[in-house]
FIKOLZA-1660 file (N, C-alpha, C; in steps of 0.1 Angstrom, whole numbers, plus 5000, padded with zeros to 4 digits):
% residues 167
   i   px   py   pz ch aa at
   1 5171 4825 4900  A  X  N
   1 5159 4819 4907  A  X CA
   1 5153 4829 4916  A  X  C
   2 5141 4828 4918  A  X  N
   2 5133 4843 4922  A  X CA
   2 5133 4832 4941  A  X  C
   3 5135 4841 4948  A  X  N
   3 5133 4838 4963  A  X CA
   3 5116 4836 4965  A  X  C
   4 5118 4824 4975  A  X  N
   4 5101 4819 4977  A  X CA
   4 5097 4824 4988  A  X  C
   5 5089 4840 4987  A  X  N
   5 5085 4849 4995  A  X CA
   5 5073 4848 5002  A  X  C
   6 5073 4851 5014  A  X  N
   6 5060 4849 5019  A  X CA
   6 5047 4859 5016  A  X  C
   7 5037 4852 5015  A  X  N
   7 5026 4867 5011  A  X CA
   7 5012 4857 5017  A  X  C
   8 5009 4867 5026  A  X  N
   8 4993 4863 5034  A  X CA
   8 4982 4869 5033  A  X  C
   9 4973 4871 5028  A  X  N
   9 4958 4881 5023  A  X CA
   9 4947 4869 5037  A  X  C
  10 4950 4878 5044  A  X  N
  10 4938 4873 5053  A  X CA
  10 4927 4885 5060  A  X  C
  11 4912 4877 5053  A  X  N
  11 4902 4888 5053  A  X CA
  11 4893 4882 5069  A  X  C
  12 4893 4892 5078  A  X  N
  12 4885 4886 5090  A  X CA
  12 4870 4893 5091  A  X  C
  13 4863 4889 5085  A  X  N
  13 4849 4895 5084  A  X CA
  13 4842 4901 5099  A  X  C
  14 4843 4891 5107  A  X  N
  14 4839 4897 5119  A  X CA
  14 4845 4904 5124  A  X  C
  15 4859 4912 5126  A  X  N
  15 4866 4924 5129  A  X CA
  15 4868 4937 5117  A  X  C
  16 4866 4926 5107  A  X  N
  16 4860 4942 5097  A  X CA
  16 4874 4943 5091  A  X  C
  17 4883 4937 5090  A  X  N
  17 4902 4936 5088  A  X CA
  17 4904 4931 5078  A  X  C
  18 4918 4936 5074  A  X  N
  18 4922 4926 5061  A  X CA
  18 4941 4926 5070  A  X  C
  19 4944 4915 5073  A  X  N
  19 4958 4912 5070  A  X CA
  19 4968 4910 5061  A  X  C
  20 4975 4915 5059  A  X  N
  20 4985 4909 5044  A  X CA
  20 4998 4911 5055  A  X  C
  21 5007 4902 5046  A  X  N
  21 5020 4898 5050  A  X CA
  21 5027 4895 5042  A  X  C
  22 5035 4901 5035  A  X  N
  22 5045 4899 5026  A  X CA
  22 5063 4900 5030  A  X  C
  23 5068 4890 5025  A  X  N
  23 5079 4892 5028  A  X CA
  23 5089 4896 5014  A  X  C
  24 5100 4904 5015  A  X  N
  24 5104 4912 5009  A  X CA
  24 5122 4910 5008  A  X  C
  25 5130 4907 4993  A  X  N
  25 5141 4899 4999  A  X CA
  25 5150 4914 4994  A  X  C
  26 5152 4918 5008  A  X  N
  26 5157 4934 5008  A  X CA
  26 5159 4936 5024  A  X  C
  27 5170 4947 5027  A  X  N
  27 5168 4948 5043  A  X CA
  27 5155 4960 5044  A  X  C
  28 5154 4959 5058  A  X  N
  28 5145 4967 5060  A  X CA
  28 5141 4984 5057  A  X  C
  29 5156 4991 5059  A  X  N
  29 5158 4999 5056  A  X CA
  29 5151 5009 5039  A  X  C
  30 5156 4996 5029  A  X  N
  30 5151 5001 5012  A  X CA
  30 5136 4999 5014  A  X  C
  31 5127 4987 5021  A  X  N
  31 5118 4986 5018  A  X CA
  31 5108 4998 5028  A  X  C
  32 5117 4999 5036  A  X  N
  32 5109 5016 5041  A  X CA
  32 5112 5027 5030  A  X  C
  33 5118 5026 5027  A  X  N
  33 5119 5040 5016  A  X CA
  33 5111 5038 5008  A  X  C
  34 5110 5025 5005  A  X  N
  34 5106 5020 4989  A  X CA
  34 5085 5030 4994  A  X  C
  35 5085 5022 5011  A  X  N
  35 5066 5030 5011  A  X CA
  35 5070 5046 5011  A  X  C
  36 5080 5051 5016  A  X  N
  36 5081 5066 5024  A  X CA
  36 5079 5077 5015  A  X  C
  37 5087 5071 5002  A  X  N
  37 5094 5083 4995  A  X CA
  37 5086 5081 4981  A  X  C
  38 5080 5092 4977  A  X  N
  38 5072 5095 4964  A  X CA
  38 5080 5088 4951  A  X  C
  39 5092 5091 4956  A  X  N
  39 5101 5089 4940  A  X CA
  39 5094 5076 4936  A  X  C
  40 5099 5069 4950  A  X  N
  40 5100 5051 4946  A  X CA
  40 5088 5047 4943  A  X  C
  41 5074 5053 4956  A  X  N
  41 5060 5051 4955  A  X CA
  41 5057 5045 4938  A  X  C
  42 5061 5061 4933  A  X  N
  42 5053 5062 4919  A  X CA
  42 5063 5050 4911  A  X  C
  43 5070 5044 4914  A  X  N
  43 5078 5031 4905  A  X CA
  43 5073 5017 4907  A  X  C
  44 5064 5022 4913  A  X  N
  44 5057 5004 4921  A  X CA
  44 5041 5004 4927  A  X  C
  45 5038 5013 4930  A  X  N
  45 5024 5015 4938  A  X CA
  45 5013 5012 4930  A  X  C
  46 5007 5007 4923  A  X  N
  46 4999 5000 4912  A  X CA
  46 5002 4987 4910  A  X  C
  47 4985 4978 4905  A  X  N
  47 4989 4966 4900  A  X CA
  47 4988 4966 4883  A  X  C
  48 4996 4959 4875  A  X  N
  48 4998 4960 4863  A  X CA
  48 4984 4957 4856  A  X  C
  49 4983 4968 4845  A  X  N
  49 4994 4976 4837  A  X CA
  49 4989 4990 4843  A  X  C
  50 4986 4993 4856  A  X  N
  50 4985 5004 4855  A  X CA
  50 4997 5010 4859  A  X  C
  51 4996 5024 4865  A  X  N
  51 5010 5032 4874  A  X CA
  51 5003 5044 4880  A  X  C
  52 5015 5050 4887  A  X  N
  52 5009 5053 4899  A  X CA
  52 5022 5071 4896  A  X  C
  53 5011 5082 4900  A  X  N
  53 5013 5095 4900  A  X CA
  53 5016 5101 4911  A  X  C
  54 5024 5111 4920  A  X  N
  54 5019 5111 4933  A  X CA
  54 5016 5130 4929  A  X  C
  55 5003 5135 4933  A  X  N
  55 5001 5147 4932  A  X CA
  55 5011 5155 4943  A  X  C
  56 5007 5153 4954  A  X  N
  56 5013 5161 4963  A  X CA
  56 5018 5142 4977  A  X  C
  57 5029 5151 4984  A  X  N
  57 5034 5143 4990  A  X CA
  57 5040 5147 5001  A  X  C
  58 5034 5145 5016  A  X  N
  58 5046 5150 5032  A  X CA
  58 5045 5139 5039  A  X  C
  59 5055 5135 5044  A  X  N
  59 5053 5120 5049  A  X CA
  59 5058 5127 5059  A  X  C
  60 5049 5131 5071  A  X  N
  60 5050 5131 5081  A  X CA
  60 5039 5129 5087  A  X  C
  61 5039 5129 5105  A  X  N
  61 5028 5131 5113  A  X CA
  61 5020 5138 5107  A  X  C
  62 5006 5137 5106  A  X  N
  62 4996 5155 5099  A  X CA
  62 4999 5151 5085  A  X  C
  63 5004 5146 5078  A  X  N
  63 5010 5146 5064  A  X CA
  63 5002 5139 5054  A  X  C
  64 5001 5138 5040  A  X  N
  64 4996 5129 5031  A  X CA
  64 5004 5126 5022  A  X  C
  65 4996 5115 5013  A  X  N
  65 5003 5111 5002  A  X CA
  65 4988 5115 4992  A  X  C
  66 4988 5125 4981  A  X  N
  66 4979 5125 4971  A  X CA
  66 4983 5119 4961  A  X  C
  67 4974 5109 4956  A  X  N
  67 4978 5102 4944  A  X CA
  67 4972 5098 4933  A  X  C
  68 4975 5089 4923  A  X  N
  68 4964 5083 4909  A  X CA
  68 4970 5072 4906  A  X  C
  69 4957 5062 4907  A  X  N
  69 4967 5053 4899  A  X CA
  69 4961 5054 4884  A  X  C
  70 4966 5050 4873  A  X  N
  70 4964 5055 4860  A  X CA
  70 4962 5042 4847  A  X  C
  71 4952 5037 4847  A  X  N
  71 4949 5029 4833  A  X CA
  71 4953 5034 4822  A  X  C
  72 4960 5022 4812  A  X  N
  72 4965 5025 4799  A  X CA
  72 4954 5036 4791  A  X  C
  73 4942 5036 4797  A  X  N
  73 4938 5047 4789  A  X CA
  73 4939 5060 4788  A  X  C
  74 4940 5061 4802  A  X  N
  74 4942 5076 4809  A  X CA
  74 4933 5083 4816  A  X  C
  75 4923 5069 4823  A  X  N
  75 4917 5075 4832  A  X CA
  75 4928 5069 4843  A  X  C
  76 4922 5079 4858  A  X  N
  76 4929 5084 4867  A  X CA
  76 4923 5075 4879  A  X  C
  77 4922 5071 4890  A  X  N
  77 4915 5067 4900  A  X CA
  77 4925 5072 4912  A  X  C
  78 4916 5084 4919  A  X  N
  78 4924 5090 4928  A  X CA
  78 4923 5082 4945  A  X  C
  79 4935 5087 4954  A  X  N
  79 4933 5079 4968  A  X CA
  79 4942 5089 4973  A  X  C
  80 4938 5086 4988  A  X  N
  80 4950 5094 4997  A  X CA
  80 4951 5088 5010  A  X  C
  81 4963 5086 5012  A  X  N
  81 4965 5082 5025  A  X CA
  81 4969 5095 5037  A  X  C
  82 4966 5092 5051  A  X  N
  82 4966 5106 5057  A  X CA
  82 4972 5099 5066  A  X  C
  83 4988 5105 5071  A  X  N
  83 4998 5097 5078  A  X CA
  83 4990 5101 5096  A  X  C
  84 4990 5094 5103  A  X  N
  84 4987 5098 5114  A  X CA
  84 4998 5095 5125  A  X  C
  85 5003 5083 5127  A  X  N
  85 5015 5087 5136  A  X CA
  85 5029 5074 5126  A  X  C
  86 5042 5078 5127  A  X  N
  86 5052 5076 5119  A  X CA
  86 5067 5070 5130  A  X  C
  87 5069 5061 5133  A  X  N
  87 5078 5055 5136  A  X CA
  87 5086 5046 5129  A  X  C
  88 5101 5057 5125  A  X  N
  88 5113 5055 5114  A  X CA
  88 5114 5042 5110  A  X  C
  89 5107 5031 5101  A  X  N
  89 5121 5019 5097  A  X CA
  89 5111 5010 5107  A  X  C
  90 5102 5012 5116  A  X  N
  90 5092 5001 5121  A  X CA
  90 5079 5003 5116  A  X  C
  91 5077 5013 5113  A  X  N
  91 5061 5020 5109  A  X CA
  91 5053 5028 5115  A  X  C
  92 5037 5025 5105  A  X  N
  92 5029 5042 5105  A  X CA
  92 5018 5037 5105  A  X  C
  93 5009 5045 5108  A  X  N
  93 4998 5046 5107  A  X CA
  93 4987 5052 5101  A  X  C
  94 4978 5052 5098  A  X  N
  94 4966 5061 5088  A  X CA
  94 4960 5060 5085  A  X  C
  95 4953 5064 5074  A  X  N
  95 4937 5064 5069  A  X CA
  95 4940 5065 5060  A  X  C
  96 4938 5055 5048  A  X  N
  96 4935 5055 5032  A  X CA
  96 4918 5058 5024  A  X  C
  97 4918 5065 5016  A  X  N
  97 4905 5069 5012  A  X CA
  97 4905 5069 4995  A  X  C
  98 4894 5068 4989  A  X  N
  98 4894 5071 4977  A  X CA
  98 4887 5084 4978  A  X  C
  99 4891 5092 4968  A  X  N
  99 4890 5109 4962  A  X CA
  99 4889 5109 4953  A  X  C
 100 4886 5121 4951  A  X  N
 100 4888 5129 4938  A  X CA
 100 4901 5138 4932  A  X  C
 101 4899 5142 4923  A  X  N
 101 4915 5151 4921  A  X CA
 101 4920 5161 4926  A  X  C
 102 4907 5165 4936  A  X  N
 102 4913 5177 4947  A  X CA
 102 4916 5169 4957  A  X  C
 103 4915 5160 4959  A  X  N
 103 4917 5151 4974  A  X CA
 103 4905 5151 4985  A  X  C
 104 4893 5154 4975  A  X  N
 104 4880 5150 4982  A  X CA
 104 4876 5140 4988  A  X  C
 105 4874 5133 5001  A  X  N
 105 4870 5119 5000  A  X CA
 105 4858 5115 4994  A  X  C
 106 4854 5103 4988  A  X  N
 106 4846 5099 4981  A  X CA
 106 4839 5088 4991  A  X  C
 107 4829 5095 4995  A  X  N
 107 4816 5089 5003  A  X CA
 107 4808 5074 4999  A  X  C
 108 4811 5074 4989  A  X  N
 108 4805 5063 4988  A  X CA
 108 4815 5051 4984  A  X  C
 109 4827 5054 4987  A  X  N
 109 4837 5044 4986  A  X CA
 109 4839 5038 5001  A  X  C
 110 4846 5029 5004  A  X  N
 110 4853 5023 5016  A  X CA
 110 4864 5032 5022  A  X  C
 111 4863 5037 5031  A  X  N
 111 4877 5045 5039  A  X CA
 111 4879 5034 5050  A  X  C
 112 4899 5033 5052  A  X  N
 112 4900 5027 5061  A  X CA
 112 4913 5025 5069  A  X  C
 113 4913 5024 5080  A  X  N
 113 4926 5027 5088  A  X CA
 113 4935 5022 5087  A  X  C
 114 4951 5023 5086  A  X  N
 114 4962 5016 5081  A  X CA
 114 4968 5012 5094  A  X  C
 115 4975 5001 5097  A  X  N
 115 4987 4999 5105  A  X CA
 115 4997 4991 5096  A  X  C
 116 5011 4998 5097  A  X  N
 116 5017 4988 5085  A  X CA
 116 5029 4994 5096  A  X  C
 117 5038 4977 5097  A  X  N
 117 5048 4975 5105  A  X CA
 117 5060 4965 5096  A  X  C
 118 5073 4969 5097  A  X  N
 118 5081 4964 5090  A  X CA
 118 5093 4959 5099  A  X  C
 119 5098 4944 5096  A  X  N
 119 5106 4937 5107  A  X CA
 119 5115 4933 5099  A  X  C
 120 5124 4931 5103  A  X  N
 120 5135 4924 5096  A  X CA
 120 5132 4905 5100  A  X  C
 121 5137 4903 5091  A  X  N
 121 5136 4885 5093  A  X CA
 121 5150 4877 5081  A  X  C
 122 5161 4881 5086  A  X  N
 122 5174 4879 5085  A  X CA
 122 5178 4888 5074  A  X  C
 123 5180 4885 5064  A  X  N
 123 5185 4892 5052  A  X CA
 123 5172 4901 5044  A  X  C
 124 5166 4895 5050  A  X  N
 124 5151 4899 5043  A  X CA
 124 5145 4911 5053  A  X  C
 125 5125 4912 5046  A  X  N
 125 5120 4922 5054  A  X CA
 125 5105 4914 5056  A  X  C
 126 5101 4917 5063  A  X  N
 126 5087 4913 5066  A  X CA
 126 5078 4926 5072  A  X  C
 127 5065 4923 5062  A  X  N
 127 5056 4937 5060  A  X CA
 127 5043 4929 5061  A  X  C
 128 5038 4939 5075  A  X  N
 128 5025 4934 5081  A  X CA
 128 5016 4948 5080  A  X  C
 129 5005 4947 5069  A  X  N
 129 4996 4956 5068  A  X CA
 129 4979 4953 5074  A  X  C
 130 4977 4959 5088  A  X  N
 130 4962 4957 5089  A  X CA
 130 4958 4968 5087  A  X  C
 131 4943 4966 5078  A  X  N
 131 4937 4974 5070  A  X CA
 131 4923 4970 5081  A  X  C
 132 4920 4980 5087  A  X  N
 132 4906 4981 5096  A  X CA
 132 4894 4989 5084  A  X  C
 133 4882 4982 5085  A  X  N
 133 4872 4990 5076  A  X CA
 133 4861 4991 5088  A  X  C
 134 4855 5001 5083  A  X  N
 134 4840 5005 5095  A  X CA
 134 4833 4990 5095  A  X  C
 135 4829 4983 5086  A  X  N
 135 4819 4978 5085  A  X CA
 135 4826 4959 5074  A  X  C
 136 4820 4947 5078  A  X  N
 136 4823 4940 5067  A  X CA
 136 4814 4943 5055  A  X  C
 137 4808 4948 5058  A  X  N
 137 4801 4952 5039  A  X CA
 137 4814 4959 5033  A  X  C
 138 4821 4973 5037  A  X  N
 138 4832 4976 5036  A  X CA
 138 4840 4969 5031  A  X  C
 139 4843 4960 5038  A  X  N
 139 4854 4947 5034  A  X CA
 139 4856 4943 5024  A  X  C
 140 4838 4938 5025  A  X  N
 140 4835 4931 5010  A  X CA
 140 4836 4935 5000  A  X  C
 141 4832 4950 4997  A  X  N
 141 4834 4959 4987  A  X CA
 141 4845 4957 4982  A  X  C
 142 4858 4961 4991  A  X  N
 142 4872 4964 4986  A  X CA
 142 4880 4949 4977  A  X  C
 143 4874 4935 4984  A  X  N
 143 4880 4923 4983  A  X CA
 143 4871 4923 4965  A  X  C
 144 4858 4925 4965  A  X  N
 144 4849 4924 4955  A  X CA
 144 4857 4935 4942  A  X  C
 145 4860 4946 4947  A  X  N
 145 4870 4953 4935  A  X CA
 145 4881 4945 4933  A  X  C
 146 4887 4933 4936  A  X  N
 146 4899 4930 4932  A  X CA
 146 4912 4931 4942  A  X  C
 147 4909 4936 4956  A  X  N
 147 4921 4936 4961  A  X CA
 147 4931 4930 4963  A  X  C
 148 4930 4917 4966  A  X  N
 148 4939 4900 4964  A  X CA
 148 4947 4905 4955  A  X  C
 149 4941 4904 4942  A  X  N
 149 4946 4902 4929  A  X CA
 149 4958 4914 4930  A  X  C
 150 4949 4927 4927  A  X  N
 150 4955 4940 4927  A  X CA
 150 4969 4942 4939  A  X  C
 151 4971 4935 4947  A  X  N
 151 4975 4938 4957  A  X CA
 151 4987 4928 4952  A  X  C
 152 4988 4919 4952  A  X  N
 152 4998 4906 4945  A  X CA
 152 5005 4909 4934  A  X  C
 153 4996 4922 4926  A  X  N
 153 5003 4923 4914  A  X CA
 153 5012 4934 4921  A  X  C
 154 5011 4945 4927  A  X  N
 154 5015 4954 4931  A  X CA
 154 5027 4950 4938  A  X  C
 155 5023 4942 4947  A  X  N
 155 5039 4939 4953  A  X CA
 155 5048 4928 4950  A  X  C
 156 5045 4927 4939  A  X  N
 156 5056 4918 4928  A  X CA
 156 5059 4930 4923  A  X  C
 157 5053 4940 4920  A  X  N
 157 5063 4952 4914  A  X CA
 157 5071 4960 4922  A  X  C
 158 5069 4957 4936  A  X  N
 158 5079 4963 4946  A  X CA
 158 5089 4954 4949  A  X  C
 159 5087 4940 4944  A  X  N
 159 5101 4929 4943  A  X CA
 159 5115 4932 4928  A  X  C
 160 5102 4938 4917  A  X  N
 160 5110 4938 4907  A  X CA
 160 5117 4955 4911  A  X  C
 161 5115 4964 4919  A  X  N
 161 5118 4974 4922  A  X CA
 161 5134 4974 4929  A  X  C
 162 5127 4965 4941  A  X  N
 162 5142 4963 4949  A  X CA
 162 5154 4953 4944  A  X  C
 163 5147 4943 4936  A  X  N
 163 5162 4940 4926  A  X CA
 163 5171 4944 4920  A  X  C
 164 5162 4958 4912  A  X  N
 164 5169 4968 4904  A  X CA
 164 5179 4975 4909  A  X  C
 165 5170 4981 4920  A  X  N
 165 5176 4988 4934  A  X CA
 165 5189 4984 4940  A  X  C
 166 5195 4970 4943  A  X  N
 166 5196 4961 4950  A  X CA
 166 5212 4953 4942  A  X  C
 167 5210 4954 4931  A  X  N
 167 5221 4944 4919  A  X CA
 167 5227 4959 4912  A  X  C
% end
C-alpha cells in the first residue's frame, strides 16, 4: 500500500511565488542526498517519460548543477541551478534558469530564486520549495508550461527512487 503523502502546489500571484510541499516517506537525511548528489539527481529529476543528464555538477556555496532534461526523442531542454547559500540536511538556496548547452541563460525564459527547506516529520521528510519569480506574468508562464503536472510526476519518481533505495 503506497503511504498517503502530502503534496501542496500553491501559486500566490501577487508575491510572484509558487509553494510546493511534499512529503516524502524516507528520513531526512536520503531525501537530501536524493537533491545534492548528481548520481541520484539524474535517477529522478524529470517528469515522465522524460530523464534527466547532469552536465557538470558542485554542490556548493558558488556552485551549480548543469543539466538536461531529455524527451524520448532526443531533444535536450537545458536548466541550471546556481547554489547560493547551503545548510547540510536543512537546505539551500538559489537561482534556477533555463539555458542552453553551454549554460547560457535563456532571456526569454522565466529565471527564479529557490528556497528549499527539509524537516523531518516523524519517520518521514517534509520538503518546502519557494520558487520567487520577478514578475506574475513569470509565474504564469512556468504554471502555463505544465509545472503542477511536471512537478507531480517528478516527485512520484523521487518516491519510487527512495523505495528502491530504502527496501
Amino acid at each position: 500500500m503506497k503511504p498517503d503523502l502530502r503534496f501542496n502546489f500553491i501559486a500566490d500571484m501577487q508575491k510572484s511565488t509558487l509553494t510546493v510541499r511534499r512529503e516524502f516517506a524516507a528520513n531526512r537525511q536520503l531525501v537530501w542526498d536524493c537533491y545534492t548528489k548528481s548520481e541520484l539527481l539524474d535517477q529522478w529529476y524529470a517528469p515522465k517519460p522524460l530523464t534527466t543528464k547532469t552536465k557538470s555538477f558542485d554542490f556548493r556555496e558558488g556552485g551549480h548543477w548543469h543539466f538536461a532534461m531529455i524527451d524520448p526523442n532526443g531533444t535536450h531542454y537545458w536548466s541550471r541551478t546556481d547554489y547560493e547559500t547551503i545548510t547540510p540536511i536543512d537546505g539551500y538556496t538559489g537561482y534556477d534558469s533555463f539555458t542552453d548547452e553551454t549554460g547560457v541563460v535563456n532571456p526569454d525564459l522565466p529565471r527564479s530564486h529557490i528556497e528549499m527547506t527539509f524537516t523531518d516529520q516523524g519517520a518521514h521528510t517534509l520538503t518546502e520549495t519557494v520558487v520567487t519569480y520577478n514578475s506574475p506574468k513569470d509565474l504564469q508562464t512556468v504554471i502555463d508550461m505544465g509545472m503542477e503536472e511536471g512537478l507531480t510526476s517528478t516527485l512520484e519518481r523521487l518516491d519510487e527512487l527512495l523505495l528502491k533505495l530504502t527496501t
